[in-house]
Chimera marker file (.cmm) of the C-alpha trace (Angstrom):
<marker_set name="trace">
<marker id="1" x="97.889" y="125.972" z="97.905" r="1" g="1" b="0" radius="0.5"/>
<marker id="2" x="100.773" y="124.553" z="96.505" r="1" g="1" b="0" radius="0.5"/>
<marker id="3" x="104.466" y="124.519" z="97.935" r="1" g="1" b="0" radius="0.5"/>
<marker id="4" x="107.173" y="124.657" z="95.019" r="1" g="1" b="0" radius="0.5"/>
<marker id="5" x="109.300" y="123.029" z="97.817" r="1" g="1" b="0" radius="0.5"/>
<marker id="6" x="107.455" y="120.209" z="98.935" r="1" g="1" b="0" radius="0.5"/>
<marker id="7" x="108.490" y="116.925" z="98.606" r="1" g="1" b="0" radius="0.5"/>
<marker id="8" x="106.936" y="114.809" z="96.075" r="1" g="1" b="0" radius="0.5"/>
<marker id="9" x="105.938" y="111.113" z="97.785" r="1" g="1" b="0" radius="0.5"/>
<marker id="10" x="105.023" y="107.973" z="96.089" r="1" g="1" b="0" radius="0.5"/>
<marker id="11" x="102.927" y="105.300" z="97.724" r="1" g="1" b="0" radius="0.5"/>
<marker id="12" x="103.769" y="101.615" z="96.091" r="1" g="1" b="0" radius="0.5"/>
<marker id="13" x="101.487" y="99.475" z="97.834" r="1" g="1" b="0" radius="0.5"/>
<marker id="14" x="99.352" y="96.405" z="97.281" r="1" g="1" b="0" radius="0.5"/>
<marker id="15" x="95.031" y="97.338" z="96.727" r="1" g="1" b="0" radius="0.5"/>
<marker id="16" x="95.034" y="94.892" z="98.913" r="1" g="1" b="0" radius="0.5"/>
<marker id="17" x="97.050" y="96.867" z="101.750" r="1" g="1" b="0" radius="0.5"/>
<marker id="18" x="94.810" y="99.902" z="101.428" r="1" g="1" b="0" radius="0.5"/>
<marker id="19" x="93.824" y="100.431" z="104.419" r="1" g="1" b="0" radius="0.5"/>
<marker id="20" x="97.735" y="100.707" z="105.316" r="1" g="1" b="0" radius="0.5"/>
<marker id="21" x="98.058" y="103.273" z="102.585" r="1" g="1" b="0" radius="0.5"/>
<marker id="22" x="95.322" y="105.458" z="104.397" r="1" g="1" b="0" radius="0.5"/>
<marker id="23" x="96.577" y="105.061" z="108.104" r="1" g="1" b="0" radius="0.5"/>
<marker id="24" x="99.857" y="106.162" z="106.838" r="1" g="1" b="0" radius="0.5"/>
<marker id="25" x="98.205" y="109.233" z="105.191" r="1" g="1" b="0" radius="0.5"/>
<marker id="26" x="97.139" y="110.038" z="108.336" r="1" g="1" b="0" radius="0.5"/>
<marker id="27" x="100.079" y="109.890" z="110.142" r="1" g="1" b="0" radius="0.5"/>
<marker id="28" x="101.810" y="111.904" z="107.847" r="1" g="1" b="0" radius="0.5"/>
<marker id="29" x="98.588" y="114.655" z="107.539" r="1" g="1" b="0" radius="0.5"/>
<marker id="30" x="100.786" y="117.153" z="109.275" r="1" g="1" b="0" radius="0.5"/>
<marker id="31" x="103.318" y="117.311" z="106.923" r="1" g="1" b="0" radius="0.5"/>
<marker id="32" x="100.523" y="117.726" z="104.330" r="1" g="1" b="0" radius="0.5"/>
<marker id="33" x="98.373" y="120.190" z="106.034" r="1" g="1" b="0" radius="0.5"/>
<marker id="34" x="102.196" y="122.596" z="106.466" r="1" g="1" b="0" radius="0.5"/>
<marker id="35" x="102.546" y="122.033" z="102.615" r="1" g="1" b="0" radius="0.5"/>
<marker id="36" x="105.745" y="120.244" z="102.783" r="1" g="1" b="0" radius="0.5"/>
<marker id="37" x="104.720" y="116.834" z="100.662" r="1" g="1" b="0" radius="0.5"/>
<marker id="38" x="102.681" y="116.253" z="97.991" r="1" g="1" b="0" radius="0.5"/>
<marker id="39" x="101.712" y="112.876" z="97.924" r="1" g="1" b="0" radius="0.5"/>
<marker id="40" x="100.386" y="110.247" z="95.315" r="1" g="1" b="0" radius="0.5"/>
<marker id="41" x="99.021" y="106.842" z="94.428" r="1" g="1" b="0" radius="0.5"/>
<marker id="42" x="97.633" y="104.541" z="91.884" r="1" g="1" b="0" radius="0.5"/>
<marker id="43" x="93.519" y="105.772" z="93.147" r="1" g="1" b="0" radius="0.5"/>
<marker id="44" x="94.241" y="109.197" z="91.698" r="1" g="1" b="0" radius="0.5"/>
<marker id="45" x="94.390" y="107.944" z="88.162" r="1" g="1" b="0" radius="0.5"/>
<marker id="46" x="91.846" y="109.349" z="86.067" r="1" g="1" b="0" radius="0.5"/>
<marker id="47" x="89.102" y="106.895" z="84.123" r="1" g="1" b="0" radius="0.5"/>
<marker id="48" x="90.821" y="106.577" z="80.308" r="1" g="1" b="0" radius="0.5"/>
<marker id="49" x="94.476" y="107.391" z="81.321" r="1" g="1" b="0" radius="0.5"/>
<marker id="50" x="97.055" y="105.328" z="80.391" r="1" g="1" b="0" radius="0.5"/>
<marker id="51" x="97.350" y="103.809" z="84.102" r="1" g="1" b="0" radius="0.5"/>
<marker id="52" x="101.037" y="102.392" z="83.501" r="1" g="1" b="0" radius="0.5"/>
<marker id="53" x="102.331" y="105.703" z="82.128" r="1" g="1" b="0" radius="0.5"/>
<marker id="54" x="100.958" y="107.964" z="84.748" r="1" g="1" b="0" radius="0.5"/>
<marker id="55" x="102.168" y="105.703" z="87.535" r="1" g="1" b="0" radius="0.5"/>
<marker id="56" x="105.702" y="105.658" z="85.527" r="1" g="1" b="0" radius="0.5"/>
<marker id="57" x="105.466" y="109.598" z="85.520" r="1" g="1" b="0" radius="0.5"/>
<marker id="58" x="104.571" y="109.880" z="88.974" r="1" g="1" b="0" radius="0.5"/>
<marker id="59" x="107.891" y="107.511" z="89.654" r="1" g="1" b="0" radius="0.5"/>
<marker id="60" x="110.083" y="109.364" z="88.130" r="1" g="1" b="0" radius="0.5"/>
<marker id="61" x="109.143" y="112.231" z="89.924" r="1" g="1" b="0" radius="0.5"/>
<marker id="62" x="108.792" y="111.304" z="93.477" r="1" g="1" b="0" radius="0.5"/>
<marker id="63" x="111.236" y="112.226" z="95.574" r="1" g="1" b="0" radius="0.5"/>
<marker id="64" x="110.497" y="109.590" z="98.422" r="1" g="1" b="0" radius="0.5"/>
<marker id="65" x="108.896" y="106.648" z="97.266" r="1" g="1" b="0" radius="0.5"/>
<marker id="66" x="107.131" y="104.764" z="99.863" r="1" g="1" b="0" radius="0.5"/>
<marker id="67" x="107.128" y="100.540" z="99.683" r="1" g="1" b="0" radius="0.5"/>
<marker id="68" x="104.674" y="99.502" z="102.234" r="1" g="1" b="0" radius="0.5"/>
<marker id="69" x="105.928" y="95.838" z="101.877" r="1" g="1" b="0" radius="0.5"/>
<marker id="70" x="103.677" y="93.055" z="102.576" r="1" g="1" b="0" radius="0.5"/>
<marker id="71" x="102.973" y="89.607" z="101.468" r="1" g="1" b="0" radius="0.5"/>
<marker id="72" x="100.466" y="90.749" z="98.743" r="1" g="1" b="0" radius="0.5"/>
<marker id="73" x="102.622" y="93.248" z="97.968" r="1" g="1" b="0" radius="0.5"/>
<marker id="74" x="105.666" y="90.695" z="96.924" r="1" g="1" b="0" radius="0.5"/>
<marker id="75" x="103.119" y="88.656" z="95.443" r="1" g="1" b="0" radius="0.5"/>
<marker id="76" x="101.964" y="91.421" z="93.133" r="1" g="1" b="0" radius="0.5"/>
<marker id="77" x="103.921" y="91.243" z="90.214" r="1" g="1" b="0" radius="0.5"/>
<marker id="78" x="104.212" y="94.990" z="89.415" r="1" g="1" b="0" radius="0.5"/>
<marker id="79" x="104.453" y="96.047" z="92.718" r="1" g="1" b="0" radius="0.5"/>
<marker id="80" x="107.880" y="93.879" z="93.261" r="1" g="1" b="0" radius="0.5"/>
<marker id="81" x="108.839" y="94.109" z="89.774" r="1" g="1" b="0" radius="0.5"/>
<marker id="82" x="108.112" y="96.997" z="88.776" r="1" g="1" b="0" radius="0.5"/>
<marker id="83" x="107.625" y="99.930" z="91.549" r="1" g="1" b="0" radius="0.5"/>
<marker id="84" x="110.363" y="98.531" z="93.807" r="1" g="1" b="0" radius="0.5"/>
<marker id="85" x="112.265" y="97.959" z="91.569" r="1" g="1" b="0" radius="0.5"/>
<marker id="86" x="112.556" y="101.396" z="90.283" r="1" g="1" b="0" radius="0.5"/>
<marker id="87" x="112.721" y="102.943" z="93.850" r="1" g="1" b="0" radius="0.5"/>
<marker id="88" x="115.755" y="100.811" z="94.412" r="1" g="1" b="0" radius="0.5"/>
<marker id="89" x="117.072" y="102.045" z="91.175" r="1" g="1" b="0" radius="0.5"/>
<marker id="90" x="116.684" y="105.698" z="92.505" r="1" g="1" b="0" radius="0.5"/>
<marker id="91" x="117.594" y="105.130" z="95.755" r="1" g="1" b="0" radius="0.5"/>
<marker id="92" x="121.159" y="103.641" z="94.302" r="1" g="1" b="0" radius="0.5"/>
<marker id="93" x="121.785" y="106.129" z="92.250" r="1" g="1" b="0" radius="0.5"/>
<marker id="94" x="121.184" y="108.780" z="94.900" r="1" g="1" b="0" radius="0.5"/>
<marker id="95" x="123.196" y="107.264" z="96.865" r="1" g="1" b="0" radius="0.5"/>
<marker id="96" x="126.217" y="106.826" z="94.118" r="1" g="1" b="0" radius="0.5"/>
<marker id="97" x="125.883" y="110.442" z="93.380" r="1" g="1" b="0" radius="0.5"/>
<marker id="98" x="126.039" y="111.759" z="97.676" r="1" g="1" b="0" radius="0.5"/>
<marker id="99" x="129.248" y="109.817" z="97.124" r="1" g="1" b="0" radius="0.5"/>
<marker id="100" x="131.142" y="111.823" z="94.717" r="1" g="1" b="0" radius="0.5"/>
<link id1="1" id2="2" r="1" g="1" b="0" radius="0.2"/>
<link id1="2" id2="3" r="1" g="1" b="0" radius="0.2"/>
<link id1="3" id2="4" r="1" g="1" b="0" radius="0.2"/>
<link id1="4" id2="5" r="1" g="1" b="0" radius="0.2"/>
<link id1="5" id2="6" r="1" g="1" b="0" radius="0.2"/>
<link id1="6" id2="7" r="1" g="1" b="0" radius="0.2"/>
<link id1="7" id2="8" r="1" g="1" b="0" radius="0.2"/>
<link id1="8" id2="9" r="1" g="1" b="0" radius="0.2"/>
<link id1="9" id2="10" r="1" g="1" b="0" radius="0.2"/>
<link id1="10" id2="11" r="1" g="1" b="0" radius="0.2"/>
<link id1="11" id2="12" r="1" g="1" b="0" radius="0.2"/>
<link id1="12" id2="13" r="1" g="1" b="0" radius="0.2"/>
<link id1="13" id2="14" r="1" g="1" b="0" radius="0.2"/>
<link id1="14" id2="15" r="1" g="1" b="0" radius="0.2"/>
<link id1="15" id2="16" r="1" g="1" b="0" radius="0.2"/>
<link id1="16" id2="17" r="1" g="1" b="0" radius="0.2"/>
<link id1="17" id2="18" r="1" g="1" b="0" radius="0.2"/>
<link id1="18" id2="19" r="1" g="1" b="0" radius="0.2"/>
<link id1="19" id2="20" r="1" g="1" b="0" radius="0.2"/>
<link id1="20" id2="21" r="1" g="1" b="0" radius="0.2"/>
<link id1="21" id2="22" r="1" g="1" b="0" radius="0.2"/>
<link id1="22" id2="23" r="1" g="1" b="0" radius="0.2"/>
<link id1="23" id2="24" r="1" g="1" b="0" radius="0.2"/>
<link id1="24" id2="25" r="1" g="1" b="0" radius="0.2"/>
<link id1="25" id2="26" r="1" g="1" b="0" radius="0.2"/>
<link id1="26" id2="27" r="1" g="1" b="0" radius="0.2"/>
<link id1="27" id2="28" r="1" g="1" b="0" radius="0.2"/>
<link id1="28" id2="29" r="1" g="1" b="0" radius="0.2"/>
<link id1="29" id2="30" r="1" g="1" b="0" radius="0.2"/>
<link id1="30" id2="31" r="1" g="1" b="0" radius="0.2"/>
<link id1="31" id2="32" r="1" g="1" b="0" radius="0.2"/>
<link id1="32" id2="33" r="1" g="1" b="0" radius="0.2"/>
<link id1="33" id2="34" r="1" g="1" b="0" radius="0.2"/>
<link id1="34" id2="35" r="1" g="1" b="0" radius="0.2"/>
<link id1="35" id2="36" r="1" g="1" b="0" radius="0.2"/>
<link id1="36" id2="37" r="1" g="1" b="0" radius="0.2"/>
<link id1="37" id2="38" r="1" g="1" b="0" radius="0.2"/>
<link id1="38" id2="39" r="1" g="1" b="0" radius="0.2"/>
<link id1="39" id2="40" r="1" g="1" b="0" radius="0.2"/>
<link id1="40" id2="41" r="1" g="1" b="0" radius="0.2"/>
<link id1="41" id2="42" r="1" g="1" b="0" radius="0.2"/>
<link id1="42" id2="43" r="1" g="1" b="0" radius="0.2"/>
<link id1="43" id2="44" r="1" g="1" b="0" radius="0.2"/>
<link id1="44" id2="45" r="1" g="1" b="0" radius="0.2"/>
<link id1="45" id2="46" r="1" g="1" b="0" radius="0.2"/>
<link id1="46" id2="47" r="1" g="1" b="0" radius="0.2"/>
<link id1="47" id2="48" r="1" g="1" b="0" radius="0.2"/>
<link id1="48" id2="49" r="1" g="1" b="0" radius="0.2"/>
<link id1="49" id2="50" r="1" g="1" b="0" radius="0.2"/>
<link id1="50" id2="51" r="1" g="1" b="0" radius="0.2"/>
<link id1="51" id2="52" r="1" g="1" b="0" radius="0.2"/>
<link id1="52" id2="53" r="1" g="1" b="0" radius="0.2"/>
<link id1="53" id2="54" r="1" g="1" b="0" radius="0.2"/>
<link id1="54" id2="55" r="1" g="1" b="0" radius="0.2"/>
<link id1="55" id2="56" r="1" g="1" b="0" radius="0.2"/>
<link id1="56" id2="57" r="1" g="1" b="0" radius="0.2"/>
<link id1="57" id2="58" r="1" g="1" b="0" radius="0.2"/>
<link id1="58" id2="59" r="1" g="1" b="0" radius="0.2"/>
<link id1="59" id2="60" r="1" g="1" b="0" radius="0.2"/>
<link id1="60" id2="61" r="1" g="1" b="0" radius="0.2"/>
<link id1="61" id2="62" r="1" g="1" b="0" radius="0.2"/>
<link id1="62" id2="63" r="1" g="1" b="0" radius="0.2"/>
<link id1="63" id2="64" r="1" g="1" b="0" radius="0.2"/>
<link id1="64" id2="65" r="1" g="1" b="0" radius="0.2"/>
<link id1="65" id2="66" r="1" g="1" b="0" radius="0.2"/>
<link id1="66" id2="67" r="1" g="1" b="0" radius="0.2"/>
<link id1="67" id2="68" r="1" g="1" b="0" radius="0.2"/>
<link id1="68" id2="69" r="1" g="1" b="0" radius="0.2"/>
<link id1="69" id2="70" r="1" g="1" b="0" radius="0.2"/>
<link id1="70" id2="71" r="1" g="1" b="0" radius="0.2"/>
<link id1="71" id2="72" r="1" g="1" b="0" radius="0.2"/>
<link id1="72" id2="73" r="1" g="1" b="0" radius="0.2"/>
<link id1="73" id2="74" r="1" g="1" b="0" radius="0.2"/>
<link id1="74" id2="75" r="1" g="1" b="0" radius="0.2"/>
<link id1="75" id2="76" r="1" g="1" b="0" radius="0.2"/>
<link id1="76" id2="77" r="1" g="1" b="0" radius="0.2"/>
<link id1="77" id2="78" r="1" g="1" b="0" radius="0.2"/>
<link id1="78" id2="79" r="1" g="1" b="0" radius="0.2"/>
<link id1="79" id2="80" r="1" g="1" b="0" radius="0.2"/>
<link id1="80" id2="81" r="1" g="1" b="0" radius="0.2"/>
<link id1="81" id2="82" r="1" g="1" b="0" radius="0.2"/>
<link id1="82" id2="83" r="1" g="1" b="0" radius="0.2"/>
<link id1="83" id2="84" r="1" g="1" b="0" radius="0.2"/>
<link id1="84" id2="85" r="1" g="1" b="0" radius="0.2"/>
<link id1="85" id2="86" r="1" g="1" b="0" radius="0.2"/>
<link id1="86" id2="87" r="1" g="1" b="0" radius="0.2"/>
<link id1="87" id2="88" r="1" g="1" b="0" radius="0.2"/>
<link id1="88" id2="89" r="1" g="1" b="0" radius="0.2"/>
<link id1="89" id2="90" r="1" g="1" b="0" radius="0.2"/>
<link id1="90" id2="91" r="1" g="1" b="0" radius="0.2"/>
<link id1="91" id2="92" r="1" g="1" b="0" radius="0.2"/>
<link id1="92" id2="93" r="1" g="1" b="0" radius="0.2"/>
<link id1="93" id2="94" r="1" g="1" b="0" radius="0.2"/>
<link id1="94" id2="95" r="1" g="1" b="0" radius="0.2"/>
<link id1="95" id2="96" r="1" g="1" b="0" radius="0.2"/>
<link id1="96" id2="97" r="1" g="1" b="0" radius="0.2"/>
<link id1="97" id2="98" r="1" g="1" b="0" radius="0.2"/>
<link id1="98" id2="99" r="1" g="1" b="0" radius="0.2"/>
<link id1="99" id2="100" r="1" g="1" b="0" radius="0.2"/>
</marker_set>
């Protein structure tokens, strides 16, 4: 069942980290099991989609974006570059807008 309300998370991690990814899943089970997030990563993309424009999507649409920083994870290039990037990007310009 899906909750209108719940709160759309992104997790930007290193493959490497994966294990990480999945203990942090199952901290957070709770809040999945009451409906209240709907979570994502990069292991949910389909076979033949366009990997870089789903994860874009997904981006965009998250409402929390989880970093789980490590050293693999500032050594991946799109990781750092790209997904952290992005969630600072949103995460300033929430924060520019709660100041007006």
């Amino acid at each position: 069942m899906t909750n209108p309300d719940s709160v759309k998370l992104f997790y930007s991690y290193s493959h490497r980290d994966e294990q990480y990814r999945v203990q942090l899943e199952a901290h957070l089970s709770t809040l999945r099991h009451q409906n209240l997030i709907e979570e994502w990563h990069d292991r949910e993309i389909v076979p033949g989609q366009e990997w870089q424009g789903v994860i874009d999507n997904r981006l965009e649409a998250s409402k929390v974006i989880l970093l789980l920083i490590s050293a693999d994870f500032i050594n991946s290039d799109y990781c750092y570059e790209t997904e952290m990037r992005r969630a600072v990007e949103k995460h300033e310009g929430a924060r520019l807008l709660s100041c007006r």
